[in-house]
N, C-alpha and C positions, 0 to 999 in steps of 0.2 A: 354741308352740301356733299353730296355723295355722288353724284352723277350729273355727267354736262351734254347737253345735244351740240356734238358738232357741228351739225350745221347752224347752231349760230354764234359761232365764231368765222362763218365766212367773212371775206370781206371785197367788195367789191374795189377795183385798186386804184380804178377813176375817181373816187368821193374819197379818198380815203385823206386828201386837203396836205397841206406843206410840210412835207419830211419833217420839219421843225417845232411842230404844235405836237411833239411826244408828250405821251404823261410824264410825272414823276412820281419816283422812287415811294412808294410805300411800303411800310415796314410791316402790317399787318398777319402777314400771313406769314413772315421769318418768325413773328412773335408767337404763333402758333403749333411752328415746329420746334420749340425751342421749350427745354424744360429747364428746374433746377441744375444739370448735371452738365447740360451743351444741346446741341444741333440733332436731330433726328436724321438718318442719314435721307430718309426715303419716306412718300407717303403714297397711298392710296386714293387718288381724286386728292382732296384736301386733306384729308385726314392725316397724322404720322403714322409711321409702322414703328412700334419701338421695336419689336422682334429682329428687324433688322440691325437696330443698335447706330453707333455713332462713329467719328470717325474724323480725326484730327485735319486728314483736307479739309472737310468741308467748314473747321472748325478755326481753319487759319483764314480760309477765302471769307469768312463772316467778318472776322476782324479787317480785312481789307474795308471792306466797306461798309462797318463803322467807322471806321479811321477815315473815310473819306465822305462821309457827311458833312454839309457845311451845320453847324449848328445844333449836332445833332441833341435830341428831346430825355429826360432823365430816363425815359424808357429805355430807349436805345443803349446810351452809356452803359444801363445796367444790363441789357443783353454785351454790351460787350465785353465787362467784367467775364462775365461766367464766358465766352469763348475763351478769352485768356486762361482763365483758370483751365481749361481744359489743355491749351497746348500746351502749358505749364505743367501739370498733372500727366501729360503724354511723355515729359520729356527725358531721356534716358542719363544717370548718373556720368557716362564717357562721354555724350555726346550724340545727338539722333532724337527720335521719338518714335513709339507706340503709334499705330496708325487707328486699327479697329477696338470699340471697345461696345463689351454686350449692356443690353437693359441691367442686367444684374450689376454692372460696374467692376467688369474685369475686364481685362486688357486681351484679346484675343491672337496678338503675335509679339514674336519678341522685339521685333523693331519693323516698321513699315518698308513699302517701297519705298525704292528712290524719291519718285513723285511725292509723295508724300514728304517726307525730309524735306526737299526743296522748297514746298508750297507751303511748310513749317518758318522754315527761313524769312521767306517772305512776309507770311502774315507779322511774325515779329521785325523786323524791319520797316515794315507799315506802323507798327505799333509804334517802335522805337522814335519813329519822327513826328507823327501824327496823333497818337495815341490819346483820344479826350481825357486823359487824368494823369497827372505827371507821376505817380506813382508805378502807372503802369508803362508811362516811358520809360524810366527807367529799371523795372524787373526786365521788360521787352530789351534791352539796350544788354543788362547781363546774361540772358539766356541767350542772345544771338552769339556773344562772346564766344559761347559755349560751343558752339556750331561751325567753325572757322577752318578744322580738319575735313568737313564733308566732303565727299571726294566721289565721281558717279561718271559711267562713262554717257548717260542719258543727255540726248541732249535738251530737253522737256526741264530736266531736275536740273540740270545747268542754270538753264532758263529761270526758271524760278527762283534759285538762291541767288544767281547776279541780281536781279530784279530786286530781293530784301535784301542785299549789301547796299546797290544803289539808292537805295530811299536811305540806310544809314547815312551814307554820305553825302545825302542831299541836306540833312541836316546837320552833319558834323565832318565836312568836307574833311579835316584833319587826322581824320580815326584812319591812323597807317593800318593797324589790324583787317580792318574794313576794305582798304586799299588793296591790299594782299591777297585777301581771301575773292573778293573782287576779279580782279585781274585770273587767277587761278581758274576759276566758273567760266569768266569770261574766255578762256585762251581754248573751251572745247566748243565754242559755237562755232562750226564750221562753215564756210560759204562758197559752194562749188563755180569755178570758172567758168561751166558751161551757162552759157546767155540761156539756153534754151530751159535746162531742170537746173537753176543755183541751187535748189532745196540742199541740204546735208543728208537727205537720207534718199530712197530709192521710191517714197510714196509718200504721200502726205498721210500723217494719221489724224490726232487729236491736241485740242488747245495751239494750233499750227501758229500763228499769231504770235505768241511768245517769242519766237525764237528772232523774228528780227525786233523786236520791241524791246529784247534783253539785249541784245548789240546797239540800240540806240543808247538804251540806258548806262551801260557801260559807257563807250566813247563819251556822252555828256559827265560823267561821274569821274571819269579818269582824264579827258580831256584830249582825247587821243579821235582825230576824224575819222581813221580810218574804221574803228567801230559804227561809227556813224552814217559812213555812206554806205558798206557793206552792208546795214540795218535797213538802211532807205532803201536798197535796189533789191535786197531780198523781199521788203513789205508789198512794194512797188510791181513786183511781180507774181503774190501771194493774188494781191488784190485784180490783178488781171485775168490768172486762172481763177477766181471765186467768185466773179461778176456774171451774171446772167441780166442784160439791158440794163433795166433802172435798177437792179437788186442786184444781194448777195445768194447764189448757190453754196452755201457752203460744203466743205468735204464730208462725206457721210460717213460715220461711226466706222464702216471698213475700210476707211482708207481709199487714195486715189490715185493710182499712176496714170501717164500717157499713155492715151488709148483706150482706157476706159468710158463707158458711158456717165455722160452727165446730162442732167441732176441725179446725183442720188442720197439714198435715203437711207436710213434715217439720217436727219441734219441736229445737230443739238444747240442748246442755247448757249453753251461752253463758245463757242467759237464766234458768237458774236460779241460776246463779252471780250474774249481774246484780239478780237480785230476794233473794236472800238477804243481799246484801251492802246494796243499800237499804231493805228492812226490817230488817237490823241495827244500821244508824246511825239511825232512826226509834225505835227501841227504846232505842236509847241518849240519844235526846234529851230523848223523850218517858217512856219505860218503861211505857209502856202495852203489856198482857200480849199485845195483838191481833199488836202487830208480833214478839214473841217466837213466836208461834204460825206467822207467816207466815215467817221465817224456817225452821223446822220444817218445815215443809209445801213448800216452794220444795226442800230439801237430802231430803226424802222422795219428789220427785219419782223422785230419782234411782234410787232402790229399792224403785220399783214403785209408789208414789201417783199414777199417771198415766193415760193416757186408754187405753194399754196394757193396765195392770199387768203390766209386764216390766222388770225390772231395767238399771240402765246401768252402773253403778257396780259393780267387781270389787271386794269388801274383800279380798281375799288379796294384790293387786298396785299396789291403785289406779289402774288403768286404767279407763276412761269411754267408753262407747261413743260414735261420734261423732253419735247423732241418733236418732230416736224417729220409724220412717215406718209408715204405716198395715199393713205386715204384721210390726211391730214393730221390735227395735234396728238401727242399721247395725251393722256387725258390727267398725268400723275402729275402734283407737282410739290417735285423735291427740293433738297438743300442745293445741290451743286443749279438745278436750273433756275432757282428763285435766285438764286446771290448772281448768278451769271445776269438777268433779266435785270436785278439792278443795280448793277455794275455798269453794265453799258448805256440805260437812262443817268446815271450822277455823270459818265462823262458825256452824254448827249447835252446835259446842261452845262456843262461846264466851258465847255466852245461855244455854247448857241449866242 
């Protein structure tokens, strides 16, 4: 398929039936972007672009949600092998990884962003507890080893390595390493005093979601509340600026301070993934029905509870369109929107 009429992904938002009748997760179209080597970074309508090449984010966020399949199918498994193998193949001798790598199979920088690094961390942390094949638990279990000096004043890349220390620990509460390195990530999420902007920085940018989901996750990991309520009353407040009535407005690609117009645009699928996955561990801490609901509402974005009402999310392929702009969807869809799309349907099921 090569080209899609927008207009019929409208969606009328009276019919569109109970936030809870989401589809689920199909892997179809991650199977498409996905060769021998890893994850395609980018496609064209459906198609991949390999010209643009690959790229170890997209390559750890895959492994995320393998690892969080219930059951997943020998297909699956075997895409997530070869993800592994990529952030494996990414990872640097001292410590770090490789972020971009071309079609030809060469490494295009000496070691990636921050973001990158971070979201490295994580996916093997995911790996490390979750990981469908015990062999790859434990490579995933020494490679995080490896990763324990990361040091970043981002608070995003924070974000993300507390996040893959905490799932270490969710399965091996004991791992003082983990502890350590844990606590270190966690000691840069900062939470401003003012009621008005707590944010830590002076705008909202991207993946905003993370940063009180990694202070939840820390405080439950390390046992410490005060991680936990600063996580709550930062989500708590994320979710009040990103609500528009029955939906999520989320922060558009440039960022948003006080006083700017909302809604704006572009909106990415990144961020609904990011808010459904932190109101899912809110819910699991707390079990209060609000955060069950916002989970819902975050993975409804995708099909059509939005500032749109137009669909992003294909249930026949599980492809995700890459972004939500004011004459509605991009029409591309890539690695970072497909894994974000379902990402937020495995936790929409997972609460329902």
């Amino acid at each position: 398929m090569n080209s899609i009429d927008p207009s019929s992904l409208s969606v009328d938002p009276d019919i569109l039936g109970p936030i809870d009748t989401l589809p689920a997760p199909r892997f179809d179209h991650l199977r498409r972007l996905t060769d021998h080597v890893g994850l395609w970074e980018h496609a064209r309508f459906t198609t991949p672009r390999p010209e643009h090449g690959y790229c170890t984010d997209d390559n750890a966020r895959a492994l995320i949600v393998v690892c969080r399949q219930p059951n997943p199918s020998a297909e699956l498994i075997g895409m997530g092998r070869i993800y592994f193998k990529f952030v494996e193949d990414a990872a640097l001798p001292q410590g770090g990884f490789h972020n971009r790598r071309t079609a030809n199979d060469s490494w295009g920088d000496e070691v990636g962003s921050d973001d990158s690094q971070g979201r490295a961390i994580w996916g093997l942390g995911a790996t490390a507890r979750l990981g469908p094949e015990a062999w790859m638990r434990r490579a995933a279990l020494d490679l995080f080893d490896r990763q324990r000096d990361f040091s970043s004043s981002s608070p995003r890349a924070n974000a993300f390595a507390t996040l893959g220390a905490s799932e270490v620990l969710t399965g091996d509460p004991g791992n003082a390493p983990a502890q350590k390195a844990l606590s270190r990530w966690a000691d840069h999420l900062q939470v401003s005093d003012d009621p008005e902007w707590p944010w830590p920085e002076r705008r909202l940018a991207y993946d905003n979601a993370r940063i009180p989901e990694a202070l939840m996750a820390a405080g439950a990991a390390l046992g410490d509340d005060r991680f936990v309520e600063e996580g709550l009353r930062l989500l708590e407040w994320l979710v009040t600026i990103e609500a528009n009535d029955d939906h999520f407005s989320f922060t558009p690609t440039g960022g948003w301070a006080r006083g700017e117009p909302r809604p704006g645009y572009d909106q990415q699928p990144v961020e609904a993934a990011a808010m459904a996955d932190a109101c899912s561990r809110a819910w699991l801490l707390t079990r209060e029905g609000k955060w069950r609901d916002n989970v819902l509402r975050a993975a409804g974005w995708l099909i059509g509870r939005n500032d749109r009402n137009v669909v992003l999310y294909d249930h026949e392929t599980g492809g995700c369109c890459d972004g939500l702009t004011p004459r509605g969807p991009n029409l591309n869809q890539g690695a970072e929107s497909t894994l974000s799309g379902l990402s937020a349907l495995q936790q929409a099921r997972m609460v329902a």
